[in-house]
C-alpha positions as CSV (number, residue, x, y, z in Angstrom):
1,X,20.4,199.9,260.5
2,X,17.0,200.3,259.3
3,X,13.5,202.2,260.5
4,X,11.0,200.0,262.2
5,X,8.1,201.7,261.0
6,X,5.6,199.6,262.6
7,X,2.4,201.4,263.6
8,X,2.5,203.9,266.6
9,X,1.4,202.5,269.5
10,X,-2.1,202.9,271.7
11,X,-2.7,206.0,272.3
12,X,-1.7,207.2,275.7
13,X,-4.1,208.1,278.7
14,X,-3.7,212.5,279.0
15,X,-2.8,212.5,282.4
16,X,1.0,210.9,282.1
17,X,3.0,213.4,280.3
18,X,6.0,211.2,279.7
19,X,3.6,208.7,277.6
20,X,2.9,211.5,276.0
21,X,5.9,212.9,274.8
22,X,7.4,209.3,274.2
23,X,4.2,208.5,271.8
24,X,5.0,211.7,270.1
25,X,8.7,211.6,269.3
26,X,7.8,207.9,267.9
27,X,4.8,209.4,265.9
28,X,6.4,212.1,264.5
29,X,9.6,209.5,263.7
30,X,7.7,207.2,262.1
31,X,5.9,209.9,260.0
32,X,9.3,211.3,258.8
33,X,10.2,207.7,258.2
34,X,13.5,208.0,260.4
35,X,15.4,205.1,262.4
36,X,15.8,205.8,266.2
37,X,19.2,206.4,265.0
38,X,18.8,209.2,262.2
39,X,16.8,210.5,264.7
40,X,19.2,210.9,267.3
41,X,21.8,212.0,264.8
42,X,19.5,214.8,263.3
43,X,19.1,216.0,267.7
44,X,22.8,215.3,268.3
45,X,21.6,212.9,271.1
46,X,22.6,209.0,271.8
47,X,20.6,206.6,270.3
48,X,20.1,205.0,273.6
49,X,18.6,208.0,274.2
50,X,15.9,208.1,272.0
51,X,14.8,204.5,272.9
52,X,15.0,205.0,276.2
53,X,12.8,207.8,276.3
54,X,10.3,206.1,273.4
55,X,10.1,203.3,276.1
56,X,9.5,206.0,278.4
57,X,12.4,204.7,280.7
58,X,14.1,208.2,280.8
59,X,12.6,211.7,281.6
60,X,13.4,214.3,278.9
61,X,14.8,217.8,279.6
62,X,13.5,220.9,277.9
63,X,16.5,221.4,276.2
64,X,16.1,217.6,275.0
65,X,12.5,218.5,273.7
66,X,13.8,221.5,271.9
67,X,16.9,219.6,269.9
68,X,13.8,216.7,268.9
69,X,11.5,218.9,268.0
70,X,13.7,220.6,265.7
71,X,15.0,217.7,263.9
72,X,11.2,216.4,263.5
73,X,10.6,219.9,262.2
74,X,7.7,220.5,264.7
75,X,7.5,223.1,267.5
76,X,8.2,221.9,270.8
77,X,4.9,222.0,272.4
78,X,3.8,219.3,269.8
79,X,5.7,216.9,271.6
80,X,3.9,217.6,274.5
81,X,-0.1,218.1,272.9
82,X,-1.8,214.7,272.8
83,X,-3.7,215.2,269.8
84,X,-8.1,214.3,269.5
85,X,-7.6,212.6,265.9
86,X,-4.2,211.0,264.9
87,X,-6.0,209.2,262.1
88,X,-7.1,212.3,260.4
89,X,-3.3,213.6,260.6
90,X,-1.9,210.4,259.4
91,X,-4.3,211.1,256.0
92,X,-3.4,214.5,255.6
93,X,0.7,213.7,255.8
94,X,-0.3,211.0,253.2
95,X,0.9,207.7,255.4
């Protein structure tokens, strides 16, 4: 099964924290240029999971945010930080 690397989507309001975190696990996916699937591999989650909770259907546990964090090889509050300027990042990981 291949990525779908299409661009992230709008950036969410800061008040809804499961936005949030759902716009960041499919940022940080997409900028490692991993399917929903080798992502959940890489966490040793489903990969129901991981769509689920990018379509922000599902609440995520702590635990949950520590396994993706690690296999996106950020630390765990990133997930949770809705950055000022995604545009800048996006130049400076070279996408």
């Amino acid at each position: 099964m291949s990525a779908h690397l299409s661009k992230t989507k709008e950036k969410p309001e800061g008040d809804d924290l499961r936005a949030i975190v759902a716009w960041n696990v499919r940022r940080f996916r997409t900028l490692n240029k991993l399917s929903q699937e080798q992502l959940a591999f890489e966490a040793n989650l489903d990969r129901t999971y991981v769509s689920a909770l990018e379509r922000r259907i599902w609440n995520v546990s702590l635990s949950n945010i520590e396994r993706l964090a690690r296999a996106l090889s950020v630390p765990p509050w990133q997930l949770l930080y809705l950055p000022e300027n995604v545009s800048e990042e996006r130049q400076n990981k070279g996408s």
